[in-house]
N, C-alpha and C positions, 0 to 999 in steps of 0.2 A: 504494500500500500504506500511507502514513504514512497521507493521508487517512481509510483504512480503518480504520485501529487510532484516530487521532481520534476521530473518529466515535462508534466502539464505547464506548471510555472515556466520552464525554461522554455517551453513551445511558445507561452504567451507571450513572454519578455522577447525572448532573443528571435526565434524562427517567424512566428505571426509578421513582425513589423517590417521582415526584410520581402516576405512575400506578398505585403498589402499592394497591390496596385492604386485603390482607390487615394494616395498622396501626389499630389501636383503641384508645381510650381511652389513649394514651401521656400519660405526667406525667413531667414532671424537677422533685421537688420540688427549692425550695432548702432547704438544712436552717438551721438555727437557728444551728447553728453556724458555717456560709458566711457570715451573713449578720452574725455577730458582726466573723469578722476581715473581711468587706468594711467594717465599721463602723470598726476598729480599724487597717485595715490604713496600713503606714507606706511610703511611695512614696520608694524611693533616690535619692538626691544631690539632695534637697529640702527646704529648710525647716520646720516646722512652718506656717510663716503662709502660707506656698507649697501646701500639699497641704491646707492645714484643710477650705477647700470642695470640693475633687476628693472627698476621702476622703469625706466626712459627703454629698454632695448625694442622690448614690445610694442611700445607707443609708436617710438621712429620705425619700428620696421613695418608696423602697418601700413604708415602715412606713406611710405617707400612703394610698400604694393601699388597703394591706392592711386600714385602718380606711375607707377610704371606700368599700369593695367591700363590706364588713363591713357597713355603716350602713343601702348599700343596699338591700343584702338585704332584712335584716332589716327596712326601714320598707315590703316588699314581700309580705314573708312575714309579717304580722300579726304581729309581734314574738313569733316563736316562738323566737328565738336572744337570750342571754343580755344587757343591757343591760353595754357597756364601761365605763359609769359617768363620760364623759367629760364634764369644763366645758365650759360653753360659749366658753370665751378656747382656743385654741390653741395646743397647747404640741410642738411634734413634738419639738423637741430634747428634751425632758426625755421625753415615750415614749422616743426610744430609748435613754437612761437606764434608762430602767429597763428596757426589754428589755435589754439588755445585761447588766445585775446582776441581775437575774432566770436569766438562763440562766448566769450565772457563779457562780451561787448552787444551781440545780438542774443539775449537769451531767449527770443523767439524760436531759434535754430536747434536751440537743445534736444529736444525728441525728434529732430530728422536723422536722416541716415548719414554716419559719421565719412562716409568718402564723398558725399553730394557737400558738404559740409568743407570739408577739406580742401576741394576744388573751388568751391567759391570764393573761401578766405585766399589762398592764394591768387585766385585771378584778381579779386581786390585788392590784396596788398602788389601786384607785382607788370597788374596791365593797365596802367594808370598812364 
C-alpha cells in the first residue's frame, strides 16, 4: 500500500505535469521591481565586501541577457526595434545604475516586466 500511495504522489507531482498538454504560452515575468531588490538586496550576517558580488553578479548578468537578446533580435529583424543607443566600451554596472534610478524614479514601472523596463531606462538615459 505505501508503495501505492508512492507511486500515485510521484505520478501526480512529477509525470502528470510533464505530460499535460493543456499548458500554453505560460510567462513568469520578473517585474522590475524583483529585479530592483535582487539588485539591492542585503544578505544577513555578511559584510558589504562579503555579499558585493553575490548581490550584483545576478542583477548585471541578467540586464547583460536582457540587452544581448535585445541586440539580437533586433540585428535579425532589420532593425525594426528601437536603437538602445549603446557605446561601444561596456559598461553593465552603470546600466544597472540607471535601471535602478530609472524605476526608482518612475515607480509606475515597478510591476512591468523587468527587460521592457530595462530597455527603456536605457534608451532614456543614452538616446537623448
Amino acid at each position: 500500500m505505501k508503495n501505492f500511495i508512492f507511486y500515485l504522489f510521484f505520478y501526480s507531482l512529477i509525470l502528470y505535469p510533464i505530460r499535460s498538454e493543456d499548458i500554453k504560452n505560460v510567462s513568469y515575468p520578473f517585474t522590475a521591481k524583483e529585479l530592483v531588490f535582487e539588485c539591492e538586496a542585503w544578505i544577513p550576517g555578511e559584510t558589504a565586501a562579503q555579499q558585493e558580488a553575490k548581490r550584483e553578479y545576478p542583477c548585471i548578468r541578467y540586464i547583460q541577457s536582457a540587452i544581448n537578446t535585445y541586440q539580437l533580435i533586433r540585428s535579425q529583424n532589420g532593425k525594426e526595434l528601437p536603437d538602445l543607443c549603446l557605446s561601444n566600451v561596456l559598461n553593465l554596472q552603470r546600466h544597472k545604475d540607471i535601471f535602478i534610478k530609472y524605476v526608482k524614479l518612475n515607480p509606475d514601472k515597478e510591476n512591468k516586466d523587468a527587460s521592457k523596463i530595462i530597455f527603456e531606462s536605457l534608451i532614456d538615459a543614452y538616446c537623448k
